[in-house]
C-alpha positions in Angstrom: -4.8 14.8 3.9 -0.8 14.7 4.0 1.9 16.8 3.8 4.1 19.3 5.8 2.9 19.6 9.8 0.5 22.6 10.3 -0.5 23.8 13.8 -3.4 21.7 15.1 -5.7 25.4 15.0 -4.6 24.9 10.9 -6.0 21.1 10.7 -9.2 22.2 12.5 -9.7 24.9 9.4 -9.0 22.5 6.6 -11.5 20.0 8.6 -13.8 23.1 8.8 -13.6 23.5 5.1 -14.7 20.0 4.6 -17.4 19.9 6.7 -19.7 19.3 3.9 -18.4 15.8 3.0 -19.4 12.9 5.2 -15.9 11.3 5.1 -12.3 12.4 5.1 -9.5 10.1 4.3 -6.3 10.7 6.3 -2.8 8.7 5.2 -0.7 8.3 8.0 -0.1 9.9 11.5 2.1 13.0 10.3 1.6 15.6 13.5 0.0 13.8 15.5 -2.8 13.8 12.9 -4.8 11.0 14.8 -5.7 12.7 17.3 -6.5 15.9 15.7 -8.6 14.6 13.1 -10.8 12.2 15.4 -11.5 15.9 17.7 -12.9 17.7 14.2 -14.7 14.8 12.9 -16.7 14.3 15.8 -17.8 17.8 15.5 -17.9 18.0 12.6 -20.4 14.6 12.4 -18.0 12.8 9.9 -15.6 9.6 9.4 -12.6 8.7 8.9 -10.9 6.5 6.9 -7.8 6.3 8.7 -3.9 4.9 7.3 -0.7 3.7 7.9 2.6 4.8 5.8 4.4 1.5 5.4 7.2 0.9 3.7 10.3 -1.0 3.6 12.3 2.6 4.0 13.6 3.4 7.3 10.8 6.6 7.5 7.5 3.8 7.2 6.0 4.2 10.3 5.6 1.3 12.8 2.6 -0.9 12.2 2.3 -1.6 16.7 3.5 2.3 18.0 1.1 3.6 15.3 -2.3 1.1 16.0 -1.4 2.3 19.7 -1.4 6.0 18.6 -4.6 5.8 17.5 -6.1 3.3 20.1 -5.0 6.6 22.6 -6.6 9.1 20.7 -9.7 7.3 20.2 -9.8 6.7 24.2 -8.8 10.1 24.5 -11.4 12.3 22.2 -14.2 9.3 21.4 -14.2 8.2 24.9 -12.9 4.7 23.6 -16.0 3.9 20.7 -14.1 3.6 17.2 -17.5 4.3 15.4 -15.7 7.5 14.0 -13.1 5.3 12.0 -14.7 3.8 8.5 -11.9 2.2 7.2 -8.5 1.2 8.0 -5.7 0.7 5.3 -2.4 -0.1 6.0 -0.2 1.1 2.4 -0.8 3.0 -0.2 0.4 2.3 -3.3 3.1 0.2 -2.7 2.9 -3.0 -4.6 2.1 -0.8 -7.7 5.6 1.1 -7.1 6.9 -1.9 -6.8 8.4 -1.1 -2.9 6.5 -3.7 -1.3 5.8 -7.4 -2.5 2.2 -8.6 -2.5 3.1 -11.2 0.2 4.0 -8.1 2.2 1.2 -6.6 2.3 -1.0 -9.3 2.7 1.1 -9.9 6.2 0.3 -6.4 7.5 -3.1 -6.4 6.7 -3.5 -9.3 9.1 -0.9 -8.1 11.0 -2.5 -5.1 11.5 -6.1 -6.8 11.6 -5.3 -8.9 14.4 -4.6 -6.2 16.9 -6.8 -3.2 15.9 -9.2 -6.7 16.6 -7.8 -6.8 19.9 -7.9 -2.7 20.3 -11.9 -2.8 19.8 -11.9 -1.9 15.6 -13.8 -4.3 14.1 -14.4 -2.2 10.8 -13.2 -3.0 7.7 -9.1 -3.5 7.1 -7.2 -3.6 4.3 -4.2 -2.0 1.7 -5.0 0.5 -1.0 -3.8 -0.1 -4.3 -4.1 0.7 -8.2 -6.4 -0.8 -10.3 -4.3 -2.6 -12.3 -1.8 -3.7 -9.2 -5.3 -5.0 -7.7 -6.5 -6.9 -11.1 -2.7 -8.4 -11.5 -2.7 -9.5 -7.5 -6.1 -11.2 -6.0 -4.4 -12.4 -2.9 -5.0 -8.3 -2.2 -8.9 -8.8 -3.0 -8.5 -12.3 -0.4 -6.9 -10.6 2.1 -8.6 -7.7 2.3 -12.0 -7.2 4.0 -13.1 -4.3 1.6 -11.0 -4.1 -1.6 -9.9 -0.3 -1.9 -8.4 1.2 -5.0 -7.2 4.6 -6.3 -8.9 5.5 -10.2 -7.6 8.3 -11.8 -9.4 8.8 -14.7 -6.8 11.9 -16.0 -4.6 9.2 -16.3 -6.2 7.7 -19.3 -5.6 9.6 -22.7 -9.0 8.8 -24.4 -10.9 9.8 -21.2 -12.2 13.8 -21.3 -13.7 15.1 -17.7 -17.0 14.5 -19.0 -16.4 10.9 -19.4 -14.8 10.4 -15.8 -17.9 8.9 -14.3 -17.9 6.4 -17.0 -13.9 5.4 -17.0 -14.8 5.2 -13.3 -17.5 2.5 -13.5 -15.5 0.8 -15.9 -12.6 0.4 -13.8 -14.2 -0.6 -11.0 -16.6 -3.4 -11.8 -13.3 -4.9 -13.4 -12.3 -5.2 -9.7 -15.5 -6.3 -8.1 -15.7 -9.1 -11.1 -11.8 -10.2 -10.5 -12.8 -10.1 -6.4 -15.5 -12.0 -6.1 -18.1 -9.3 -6.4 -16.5 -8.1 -2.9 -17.2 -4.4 -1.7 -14.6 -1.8 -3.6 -14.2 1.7 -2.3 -12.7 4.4 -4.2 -10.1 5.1 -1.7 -8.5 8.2 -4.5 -10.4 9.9 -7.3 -10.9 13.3 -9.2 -8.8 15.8 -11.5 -6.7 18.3 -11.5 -7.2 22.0 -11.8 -3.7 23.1 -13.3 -0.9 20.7 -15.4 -0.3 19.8 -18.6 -3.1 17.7 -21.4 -2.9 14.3 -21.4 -4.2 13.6 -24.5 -8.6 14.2 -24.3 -7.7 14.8 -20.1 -7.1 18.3 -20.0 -7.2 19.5 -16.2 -8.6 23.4 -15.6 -10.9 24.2 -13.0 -13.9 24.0 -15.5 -12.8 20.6 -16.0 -12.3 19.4 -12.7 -15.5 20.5 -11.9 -17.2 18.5 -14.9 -15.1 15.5 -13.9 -16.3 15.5 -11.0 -20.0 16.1 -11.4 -19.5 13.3 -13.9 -18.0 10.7 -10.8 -21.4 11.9 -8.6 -23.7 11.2 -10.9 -22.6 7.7 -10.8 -21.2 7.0 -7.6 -23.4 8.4 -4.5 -21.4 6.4 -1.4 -17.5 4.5 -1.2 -15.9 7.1 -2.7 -13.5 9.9 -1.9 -12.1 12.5 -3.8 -8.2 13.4 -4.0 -7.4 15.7 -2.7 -9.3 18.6 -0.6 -6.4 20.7 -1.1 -3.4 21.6 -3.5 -0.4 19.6 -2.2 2.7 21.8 -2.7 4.9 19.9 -0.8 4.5 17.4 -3.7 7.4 17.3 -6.8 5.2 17.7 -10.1 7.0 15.8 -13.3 6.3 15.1 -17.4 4.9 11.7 -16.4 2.6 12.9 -14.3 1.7 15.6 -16.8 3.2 18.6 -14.2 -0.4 18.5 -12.7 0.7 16.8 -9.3 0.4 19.7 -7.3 -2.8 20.7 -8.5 -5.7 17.9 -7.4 -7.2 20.3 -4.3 -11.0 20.5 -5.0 -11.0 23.1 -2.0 -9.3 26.5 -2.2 
């Protein structure tokens, strides 16, 4: 979840909608989204994987204010017990766009580490990145106490919906076998519903559904889908194939 700030009464709905899945990923603290997202998860019975926008822009949010954000809405709505937060990751993206160096982001994950250690998290911390940016850059895998990547299967041109599970799998034990066999979640996955072909990845809503039938049957836990809704705040281009927009499995 990201985007534009809705009320707090509009989170609570989308959570409502997503009741069904066991975990909801959440990229940075837009709204004061910490806090509203701890109060529907707990009633909801889910977790959270919770993040961090850094970058070296001067809109990345602050690594200390934010960890303190969310310290204070854990005290404040899970009377202090983190066991609603799964993951913690502290980019997104970043050394694959080439904004942040690897040495960068090795520096906030222990950064980061060191005082949600000292705030009472003791779950697993780390950055989220491509596959290939993870493959090209194992200090990530070292640093890292769960290695999470985004795998878009769309992205491939000889990969159909049907075959997403598959391109998946492949991807992925690439990663575990250049880090050390380490834990990998699937931190962004799926298809899109609308957008142009890319090659045998054609997105529709029959398709999405296929490709994602096809991720399930092979991957049952450490895996979330992107995203739960359409994000129209998002600018769609050629080279991603017009279908930015267009990734919400939930209408």
């Amino acid at each position: 979840m990201k985007g534009g700030c809705r009320s707090a009464d509009d989170i609570a709905s989308e959570f409502n909608k997503m009741k069904d899945y066991k975990a909801i990923r959440i990229y940075a603290n837009d709204c004061n989204l910490y806090a509203i997202a701890i109060q529907n998860a707990l009633k909801n019975n889910q977790k959270l994987m919770v993040g961090i926008y850094l970058t070296k822009q001067a809109s990345s949010d602050s690594l200390g204010d934010t960890l303190n954000a969310l310290k204070m809405a854990i005290d404040t709505y899970a009377g202090g017990k983190w066991d609603v937060v799964q993951l913690f990751s502290v980019e997104n993206e970043q050394v694959n766009d080439k904004q942040m160096s690897v040495s960068d982001v090795v520096n906030y994950i222990n950064r980061a580490r060191k005082q949600l250690r000292s705030l009472g998290f003791n779950g697993p911390v780390g950055a989220v990145e491509t596959v290939p940016a993870t493959l090209d850059n194992p200090a990530l895998c070292q640093a890292a106490d769960v290695v999470m990547v985004n795998c878009h299967p769309f992205f491939d041109t000889n990969t159909a919906a049907k075959d997403a599970g598959s391109f998946v799998k492949t991807q992925i034990d690439r990663v575990k076998s250049a880090c050390n066999n380490k834990r990998v979640v699937i931190t962004e996955t799926g298809w899109p519903h609308q957008g142009n072909a890319n090659g045998k990845a054609v997105p529709s809503p029959d398709n999405q559904r296929t490709a994602m039938d096809s991720i399930r049957s092979i991957f049952s836990t450490d895996v979330f889908f992107h995203n739960a809704f359409d994000s129209n705040w998002k600018t769609d281009t050629a080279s991603t194939f017009n279908a930015e927009q267009y990734w919400g499995v939930l209408q």
